[in-house]
N, CA, C and O atoms as a MOPAC input file, in Angstrom:
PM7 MOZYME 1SCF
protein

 N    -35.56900 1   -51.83600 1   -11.06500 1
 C    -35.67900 1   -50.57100 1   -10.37700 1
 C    -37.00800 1   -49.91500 1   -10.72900 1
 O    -37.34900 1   -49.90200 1   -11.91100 1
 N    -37.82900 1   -49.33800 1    -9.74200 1
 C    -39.23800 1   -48.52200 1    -9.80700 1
 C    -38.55600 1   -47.38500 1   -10.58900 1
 O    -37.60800 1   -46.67900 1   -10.24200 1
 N    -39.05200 1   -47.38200 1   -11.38100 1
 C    -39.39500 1   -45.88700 1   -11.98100 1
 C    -40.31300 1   -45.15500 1   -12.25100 1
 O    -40.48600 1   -44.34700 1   -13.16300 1
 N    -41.17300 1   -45.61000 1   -11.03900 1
 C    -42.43200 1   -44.22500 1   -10.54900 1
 C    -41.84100 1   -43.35300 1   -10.56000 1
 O    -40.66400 1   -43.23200 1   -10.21900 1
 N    -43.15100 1   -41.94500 1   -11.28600 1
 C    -42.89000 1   -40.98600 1   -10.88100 1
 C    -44.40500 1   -40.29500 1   -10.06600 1
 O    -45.54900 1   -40.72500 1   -10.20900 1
 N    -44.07100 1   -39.40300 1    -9.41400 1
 C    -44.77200 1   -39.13200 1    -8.18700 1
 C    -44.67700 1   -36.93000 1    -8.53900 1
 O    -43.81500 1   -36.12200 1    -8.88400 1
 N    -46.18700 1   -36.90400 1    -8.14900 1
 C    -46.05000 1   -35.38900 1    -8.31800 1
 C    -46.24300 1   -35.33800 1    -6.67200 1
 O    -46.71800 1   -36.20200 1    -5.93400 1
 N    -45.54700 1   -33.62500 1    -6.25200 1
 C    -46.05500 1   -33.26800 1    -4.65700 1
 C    -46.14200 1   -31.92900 1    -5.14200 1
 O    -45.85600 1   -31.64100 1    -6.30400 1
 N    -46.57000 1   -31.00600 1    -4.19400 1
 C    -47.08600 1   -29.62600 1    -4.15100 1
 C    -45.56900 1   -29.11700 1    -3.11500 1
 O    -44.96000 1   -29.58300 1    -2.15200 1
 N    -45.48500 1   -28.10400 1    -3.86300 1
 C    -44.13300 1   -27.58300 1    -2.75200 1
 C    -44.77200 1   -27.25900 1    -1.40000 1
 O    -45.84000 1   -26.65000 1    -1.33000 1
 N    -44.19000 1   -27.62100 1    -0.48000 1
 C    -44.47700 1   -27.31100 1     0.83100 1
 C    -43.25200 1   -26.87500 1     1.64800 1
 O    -42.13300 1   -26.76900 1     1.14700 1
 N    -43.54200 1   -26.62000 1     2.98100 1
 C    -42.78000 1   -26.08300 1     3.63800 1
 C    -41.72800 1   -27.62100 1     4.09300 1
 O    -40.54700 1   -27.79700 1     4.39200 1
 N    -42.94800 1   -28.50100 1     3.93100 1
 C    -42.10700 1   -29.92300 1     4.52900 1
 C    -41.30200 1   -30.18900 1     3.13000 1
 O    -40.37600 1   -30.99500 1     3.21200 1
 N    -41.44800 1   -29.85200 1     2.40300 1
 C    -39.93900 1   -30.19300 1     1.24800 1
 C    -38.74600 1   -28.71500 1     1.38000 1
 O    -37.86000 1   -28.36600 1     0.60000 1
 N    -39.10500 1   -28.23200 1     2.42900 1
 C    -37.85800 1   -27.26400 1     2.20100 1
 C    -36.21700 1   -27.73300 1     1.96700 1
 O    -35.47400 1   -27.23800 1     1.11800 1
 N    -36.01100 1   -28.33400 1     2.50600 1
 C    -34.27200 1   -28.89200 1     2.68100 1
 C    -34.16600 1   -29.17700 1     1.30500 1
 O    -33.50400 1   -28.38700 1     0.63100 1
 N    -34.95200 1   -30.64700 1     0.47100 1
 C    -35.06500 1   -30.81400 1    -0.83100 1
 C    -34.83900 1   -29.47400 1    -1.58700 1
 O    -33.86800 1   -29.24800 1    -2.30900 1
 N    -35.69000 1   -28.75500 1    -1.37200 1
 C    -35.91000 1   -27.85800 1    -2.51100 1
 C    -34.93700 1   -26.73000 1    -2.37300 1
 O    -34.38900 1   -26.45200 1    -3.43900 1
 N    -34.48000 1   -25.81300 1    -1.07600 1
 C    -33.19400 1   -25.37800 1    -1.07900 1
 C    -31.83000 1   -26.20100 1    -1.11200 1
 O    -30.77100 1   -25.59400 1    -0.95600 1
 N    -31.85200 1   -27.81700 1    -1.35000 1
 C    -31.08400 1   -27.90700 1    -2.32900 1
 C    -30.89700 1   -27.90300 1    -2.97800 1
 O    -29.83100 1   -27.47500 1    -3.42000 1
 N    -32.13900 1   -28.57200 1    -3.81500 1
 C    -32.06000 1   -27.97300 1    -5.81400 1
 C    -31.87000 1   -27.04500 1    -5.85600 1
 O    -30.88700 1   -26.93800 1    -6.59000 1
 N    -32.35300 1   -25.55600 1    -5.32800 1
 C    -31.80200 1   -24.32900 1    -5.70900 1
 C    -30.59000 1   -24.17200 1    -5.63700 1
 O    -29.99800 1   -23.39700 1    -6.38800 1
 N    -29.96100 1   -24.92500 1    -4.66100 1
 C    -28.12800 1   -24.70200 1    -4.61200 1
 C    -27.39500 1   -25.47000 1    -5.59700 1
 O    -26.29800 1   -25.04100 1    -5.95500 1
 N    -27.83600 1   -26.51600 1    -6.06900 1
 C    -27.47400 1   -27.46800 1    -7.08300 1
 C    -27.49500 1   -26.44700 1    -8.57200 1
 O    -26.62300 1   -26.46600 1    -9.44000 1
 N    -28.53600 1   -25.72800 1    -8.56900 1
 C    -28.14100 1   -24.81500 1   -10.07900 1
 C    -27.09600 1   -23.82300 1    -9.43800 1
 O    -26.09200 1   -23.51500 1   -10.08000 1
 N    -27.34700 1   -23.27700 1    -8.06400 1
 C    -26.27600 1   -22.05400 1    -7.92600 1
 C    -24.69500 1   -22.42200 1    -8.38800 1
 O    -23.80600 1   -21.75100 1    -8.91200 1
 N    -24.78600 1   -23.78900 1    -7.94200 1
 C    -23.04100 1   -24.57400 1    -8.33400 1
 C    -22.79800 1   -24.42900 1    -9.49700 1
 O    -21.64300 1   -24.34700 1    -9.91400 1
 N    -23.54500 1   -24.38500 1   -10.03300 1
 C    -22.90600 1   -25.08800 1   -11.39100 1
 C    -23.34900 1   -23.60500 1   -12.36900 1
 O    -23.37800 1   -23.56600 1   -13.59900 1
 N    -23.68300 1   -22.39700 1   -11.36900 1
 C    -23.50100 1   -21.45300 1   -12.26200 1
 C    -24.95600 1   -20.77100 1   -13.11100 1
 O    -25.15500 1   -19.87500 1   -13.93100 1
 N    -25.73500 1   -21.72500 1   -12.40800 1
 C    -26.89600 1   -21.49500 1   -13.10700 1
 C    -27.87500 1   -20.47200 1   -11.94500 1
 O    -27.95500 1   -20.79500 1   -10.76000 1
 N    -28.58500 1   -19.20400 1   -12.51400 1
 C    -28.64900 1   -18.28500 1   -11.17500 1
 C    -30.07000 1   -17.94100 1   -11.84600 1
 O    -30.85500 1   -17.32300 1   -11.12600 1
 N    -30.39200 1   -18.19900 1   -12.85500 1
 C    -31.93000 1   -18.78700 1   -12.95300 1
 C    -32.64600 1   -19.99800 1   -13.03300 1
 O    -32.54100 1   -20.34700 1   -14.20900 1
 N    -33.15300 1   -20.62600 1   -12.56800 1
 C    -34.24000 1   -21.79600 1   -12.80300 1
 C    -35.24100 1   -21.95200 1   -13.04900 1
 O    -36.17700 1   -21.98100 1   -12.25000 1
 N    -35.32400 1   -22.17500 1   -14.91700 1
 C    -36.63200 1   -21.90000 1   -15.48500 1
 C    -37.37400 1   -22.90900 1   -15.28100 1
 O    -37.08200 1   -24.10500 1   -15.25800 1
 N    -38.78900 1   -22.14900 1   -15.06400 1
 C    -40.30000 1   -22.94100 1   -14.95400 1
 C    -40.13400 1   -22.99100 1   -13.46200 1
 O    -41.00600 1   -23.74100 1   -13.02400 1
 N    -39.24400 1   -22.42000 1   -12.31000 1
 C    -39.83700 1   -22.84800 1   -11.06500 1
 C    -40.55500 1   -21.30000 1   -10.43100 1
 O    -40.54000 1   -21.12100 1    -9.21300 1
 N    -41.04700 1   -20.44300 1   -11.18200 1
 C    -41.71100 1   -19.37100 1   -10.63600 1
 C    -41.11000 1   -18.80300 1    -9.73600 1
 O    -41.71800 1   -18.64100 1    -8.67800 1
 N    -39.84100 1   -18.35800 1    -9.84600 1
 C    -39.05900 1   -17.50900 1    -9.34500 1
 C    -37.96100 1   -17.80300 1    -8.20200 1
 O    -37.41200 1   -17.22600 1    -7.26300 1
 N    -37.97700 1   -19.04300 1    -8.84800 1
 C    -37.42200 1   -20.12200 1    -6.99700 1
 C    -35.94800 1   -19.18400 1    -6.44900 1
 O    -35.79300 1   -18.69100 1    -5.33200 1
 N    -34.74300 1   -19.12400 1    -7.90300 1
 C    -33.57000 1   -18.44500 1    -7.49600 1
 C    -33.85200 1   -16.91800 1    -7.00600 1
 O    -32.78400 1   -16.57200 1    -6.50200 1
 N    -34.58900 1   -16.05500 1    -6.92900 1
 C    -34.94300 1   -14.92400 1    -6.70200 1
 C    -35.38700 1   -14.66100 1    -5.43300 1
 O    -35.18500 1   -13.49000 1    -5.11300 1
 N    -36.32700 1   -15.84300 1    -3.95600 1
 C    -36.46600 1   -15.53600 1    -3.02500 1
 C    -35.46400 1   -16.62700 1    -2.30500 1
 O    -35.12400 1   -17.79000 1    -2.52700 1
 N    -35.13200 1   -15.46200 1    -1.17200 1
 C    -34.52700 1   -15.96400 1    -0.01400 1
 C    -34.49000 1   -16.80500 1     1.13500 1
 O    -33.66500 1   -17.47200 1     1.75900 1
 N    -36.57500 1   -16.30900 1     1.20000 1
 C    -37.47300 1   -16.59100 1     1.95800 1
 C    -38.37500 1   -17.72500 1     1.28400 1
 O    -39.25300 1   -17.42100 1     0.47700 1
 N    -38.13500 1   -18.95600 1     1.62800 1
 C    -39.02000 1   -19.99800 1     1.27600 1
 C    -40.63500 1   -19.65800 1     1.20900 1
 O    -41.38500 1   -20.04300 1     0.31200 1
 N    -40.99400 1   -18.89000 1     2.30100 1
 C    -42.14800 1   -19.17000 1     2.90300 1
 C    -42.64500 1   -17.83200 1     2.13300 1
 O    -43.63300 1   -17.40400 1     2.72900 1
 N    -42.42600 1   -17.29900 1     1.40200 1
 C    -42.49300 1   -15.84000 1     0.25800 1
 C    -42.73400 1   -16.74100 1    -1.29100 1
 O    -43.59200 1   -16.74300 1    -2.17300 1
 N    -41.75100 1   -17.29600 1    -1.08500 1
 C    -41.75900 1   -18.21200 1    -2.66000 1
 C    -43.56800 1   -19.09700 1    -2.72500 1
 O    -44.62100 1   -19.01200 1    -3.35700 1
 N    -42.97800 1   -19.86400 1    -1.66000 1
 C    -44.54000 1   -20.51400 1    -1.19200 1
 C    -45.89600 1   -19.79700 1    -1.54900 1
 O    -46.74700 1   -20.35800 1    -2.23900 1
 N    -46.09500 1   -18.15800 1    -0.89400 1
 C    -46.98500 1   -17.77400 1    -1.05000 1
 C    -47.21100 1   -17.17600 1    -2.43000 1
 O    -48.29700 1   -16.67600 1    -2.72300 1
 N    -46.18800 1   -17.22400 1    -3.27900 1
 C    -46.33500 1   -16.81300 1    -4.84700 1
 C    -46.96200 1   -18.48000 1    -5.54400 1
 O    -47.87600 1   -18.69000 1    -6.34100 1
 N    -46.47000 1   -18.98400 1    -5.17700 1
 C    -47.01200 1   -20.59300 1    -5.74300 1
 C    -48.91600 1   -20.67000 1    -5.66700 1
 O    -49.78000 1   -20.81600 1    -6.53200 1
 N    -48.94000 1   -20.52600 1    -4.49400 1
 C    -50.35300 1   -20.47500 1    -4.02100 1
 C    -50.98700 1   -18.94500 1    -4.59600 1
 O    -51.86900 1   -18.92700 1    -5.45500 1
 N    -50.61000 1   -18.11600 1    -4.20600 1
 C    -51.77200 1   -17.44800 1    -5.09900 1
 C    -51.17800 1   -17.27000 1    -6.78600 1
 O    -51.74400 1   -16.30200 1    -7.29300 1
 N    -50.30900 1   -17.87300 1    -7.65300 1
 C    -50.68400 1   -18.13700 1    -8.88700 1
 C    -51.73200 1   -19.41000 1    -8.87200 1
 O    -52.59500 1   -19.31700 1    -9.74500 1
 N    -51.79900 1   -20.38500 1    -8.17900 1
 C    -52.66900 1   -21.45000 1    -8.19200 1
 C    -53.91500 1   -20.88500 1    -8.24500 1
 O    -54.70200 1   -21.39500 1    -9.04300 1
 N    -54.49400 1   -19.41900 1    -7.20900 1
 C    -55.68200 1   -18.85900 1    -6.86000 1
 C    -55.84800 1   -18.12600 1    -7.92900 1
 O    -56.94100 1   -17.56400 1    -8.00400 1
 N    -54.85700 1   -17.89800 1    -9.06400 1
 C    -55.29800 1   -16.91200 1   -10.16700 1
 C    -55.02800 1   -15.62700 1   -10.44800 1
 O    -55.25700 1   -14.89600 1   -11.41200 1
 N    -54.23200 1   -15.44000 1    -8.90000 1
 C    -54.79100 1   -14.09300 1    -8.10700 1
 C    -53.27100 1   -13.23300 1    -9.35500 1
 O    -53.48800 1   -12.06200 1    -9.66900 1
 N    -52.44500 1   -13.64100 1    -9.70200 1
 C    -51.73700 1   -12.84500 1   -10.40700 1
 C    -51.05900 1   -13.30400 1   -12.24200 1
 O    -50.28000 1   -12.60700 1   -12.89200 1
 N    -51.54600 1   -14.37100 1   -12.59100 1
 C    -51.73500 1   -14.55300 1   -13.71300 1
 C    -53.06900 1   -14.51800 1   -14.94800 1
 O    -53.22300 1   -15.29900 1   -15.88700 1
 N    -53.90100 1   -13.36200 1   -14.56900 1
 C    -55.18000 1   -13.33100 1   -15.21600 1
 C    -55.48200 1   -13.90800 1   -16.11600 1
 O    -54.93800 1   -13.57000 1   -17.16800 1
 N    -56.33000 1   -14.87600 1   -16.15200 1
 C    -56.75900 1   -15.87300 1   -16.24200 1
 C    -56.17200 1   -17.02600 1   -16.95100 1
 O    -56.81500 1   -17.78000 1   -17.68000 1
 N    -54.40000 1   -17.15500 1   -16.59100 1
 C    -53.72100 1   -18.44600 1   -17.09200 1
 C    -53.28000 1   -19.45300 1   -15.77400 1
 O    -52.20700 1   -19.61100 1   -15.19100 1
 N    -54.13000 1   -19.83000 1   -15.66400 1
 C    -54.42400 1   -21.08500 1   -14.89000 1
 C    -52.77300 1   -22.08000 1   -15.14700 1
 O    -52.43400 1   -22.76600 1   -16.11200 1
 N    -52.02500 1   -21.77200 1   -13.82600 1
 C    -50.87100 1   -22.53300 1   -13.56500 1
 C    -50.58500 1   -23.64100 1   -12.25300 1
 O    -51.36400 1   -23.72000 1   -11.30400 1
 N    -49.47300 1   -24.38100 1   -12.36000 1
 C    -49.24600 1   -25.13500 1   -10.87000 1
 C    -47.78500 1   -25.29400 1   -10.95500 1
 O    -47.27100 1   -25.46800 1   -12.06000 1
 N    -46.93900 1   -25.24100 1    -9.68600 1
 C    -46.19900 1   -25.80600 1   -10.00700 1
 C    -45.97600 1   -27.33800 1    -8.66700 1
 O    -46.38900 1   -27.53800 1    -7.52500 1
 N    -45.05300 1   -28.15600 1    -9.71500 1
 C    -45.37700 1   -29.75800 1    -8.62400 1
 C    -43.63100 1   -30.14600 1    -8.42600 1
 O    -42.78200 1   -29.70400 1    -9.20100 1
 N    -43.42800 1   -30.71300 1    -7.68200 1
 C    -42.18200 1   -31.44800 1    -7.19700 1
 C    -42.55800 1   -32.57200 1    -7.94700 1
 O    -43.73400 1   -32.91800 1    -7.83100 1
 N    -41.98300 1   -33.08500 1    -8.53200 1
 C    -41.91400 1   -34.82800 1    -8.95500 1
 C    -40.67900 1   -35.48800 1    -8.49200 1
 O    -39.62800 1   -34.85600 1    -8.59400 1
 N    -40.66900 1   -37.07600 1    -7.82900 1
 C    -39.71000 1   -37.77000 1    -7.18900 1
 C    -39.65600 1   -38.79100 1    -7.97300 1
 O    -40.71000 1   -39.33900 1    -8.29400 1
 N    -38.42000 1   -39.26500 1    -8.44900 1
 C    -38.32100 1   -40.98000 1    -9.29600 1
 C    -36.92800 1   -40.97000 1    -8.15800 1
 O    -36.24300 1   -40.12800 1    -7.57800 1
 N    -37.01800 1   -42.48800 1    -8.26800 1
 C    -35.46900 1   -42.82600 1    -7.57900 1
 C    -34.16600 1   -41.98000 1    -8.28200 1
 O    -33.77500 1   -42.12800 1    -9.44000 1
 N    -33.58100 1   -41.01600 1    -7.22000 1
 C    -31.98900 1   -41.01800 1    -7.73600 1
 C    -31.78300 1   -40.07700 1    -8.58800 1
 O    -30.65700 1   -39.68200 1    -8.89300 1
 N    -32.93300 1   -39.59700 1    -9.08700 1
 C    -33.34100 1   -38.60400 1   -10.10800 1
 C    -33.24700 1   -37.05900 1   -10.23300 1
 O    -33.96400 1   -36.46100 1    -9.43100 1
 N    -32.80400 1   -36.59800 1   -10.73700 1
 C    -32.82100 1   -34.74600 1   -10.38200 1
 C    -33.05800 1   -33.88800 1   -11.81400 1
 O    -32.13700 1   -33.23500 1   -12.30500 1
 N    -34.04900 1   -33.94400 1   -12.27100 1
 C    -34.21300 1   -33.14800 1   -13.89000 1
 C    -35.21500 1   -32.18300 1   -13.40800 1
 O    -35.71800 1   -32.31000 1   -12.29200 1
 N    -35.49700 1   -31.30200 1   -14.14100 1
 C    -36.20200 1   -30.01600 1   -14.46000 1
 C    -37.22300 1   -30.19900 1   -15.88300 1
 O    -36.86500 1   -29.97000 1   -17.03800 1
 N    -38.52300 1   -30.65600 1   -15.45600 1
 C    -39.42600 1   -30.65300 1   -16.69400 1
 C    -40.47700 1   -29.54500 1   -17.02400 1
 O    -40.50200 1   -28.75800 1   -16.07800 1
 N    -41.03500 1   -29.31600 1   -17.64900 1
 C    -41.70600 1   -28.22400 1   -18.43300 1
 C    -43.10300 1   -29.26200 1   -19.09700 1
 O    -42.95900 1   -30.32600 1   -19.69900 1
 N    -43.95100 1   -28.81900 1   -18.88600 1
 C    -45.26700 1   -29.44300 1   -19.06300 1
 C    -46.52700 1   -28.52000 1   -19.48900 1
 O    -47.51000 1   -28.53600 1   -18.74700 1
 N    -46.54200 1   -27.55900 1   -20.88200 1
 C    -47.68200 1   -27.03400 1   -20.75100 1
 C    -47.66800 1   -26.08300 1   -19.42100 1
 O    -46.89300 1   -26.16500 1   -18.46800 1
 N    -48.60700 1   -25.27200 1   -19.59600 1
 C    -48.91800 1   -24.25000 1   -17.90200 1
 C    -48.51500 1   -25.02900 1   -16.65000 1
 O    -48.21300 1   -24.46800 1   -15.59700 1
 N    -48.52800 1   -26.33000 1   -16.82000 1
 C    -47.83000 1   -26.86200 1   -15.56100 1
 C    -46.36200 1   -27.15300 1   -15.30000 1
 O    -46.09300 1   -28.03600 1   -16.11500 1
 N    -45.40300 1   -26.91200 1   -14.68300 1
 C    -44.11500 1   -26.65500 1   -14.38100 1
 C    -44.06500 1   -28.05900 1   -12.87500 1
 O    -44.73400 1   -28.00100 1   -11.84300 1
 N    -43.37200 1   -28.82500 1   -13.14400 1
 C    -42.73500 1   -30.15500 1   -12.28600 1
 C    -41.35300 1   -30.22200 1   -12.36100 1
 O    -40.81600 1   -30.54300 1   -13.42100 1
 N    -40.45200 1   -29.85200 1   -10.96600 1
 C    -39.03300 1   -29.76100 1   -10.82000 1
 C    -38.65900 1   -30.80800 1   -10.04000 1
 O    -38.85900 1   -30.66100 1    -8.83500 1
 N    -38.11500 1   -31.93700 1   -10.44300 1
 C    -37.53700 1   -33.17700 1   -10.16500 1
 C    -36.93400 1   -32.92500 1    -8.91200 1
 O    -36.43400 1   -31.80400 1    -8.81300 1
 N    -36.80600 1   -34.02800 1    -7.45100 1
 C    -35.88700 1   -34.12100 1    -6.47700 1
 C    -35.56900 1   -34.75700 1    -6.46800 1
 O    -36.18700 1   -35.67800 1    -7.00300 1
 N    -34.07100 1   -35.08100 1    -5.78300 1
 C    -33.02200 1   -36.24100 1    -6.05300 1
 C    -33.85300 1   -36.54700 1    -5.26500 1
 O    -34.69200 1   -35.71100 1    -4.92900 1
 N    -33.86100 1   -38.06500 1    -4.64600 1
 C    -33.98700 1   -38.58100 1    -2.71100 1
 C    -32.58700 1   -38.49800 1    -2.23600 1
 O    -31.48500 1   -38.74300 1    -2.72700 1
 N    -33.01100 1   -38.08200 1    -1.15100 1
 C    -31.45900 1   -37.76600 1    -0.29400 1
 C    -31.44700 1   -39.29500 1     0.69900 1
 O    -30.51900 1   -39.51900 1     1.47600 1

């Protein structure tokens, strides 16, 4: 079995993925999800999105230079923590 792992940039084209991971912690009770920059808190994908991008621009963490990345391995669904960089695992559906 590959056990690449693969970084992506959240996009609008991972929405389904990624409002499922957010529902995957809501199940099980979990109503924060640390290191994803506020993911359980907007409603609006495309709001969350634009907080991603301008922490990337700087524009609201003075001068702590952050990212956050989707990472994909087969079958996989964890939550990692990396230094200023933040990578939240997707199953493949």
């Amino acid at each position: 079995m590959d056990n690449s792992l693969f970084l992506v940039r959240p996009s609008k084209a991972l929405e389904h993925e990624i409002l499922d991971y957010k529902q995957e912690h809501f199940d099980f009770g979990d109503r924060q999800i640390n290191g994803s920059c506020g993911l359980a808190f907007y409603d609006d994908l495309n709001q969350w999105l634009d907080l991603i991008r301008s922490i990337e621009k700087d524009e609201l963490r003075n001068g702590v230079y952050t990212s956050t990345f989707f990472s994909k391995r087969n079958a996989m669904a964890h939550e990692v923590h990396s230094g200023a960089a933040n990578a939240l695992w997707l199953r493949d559906r």
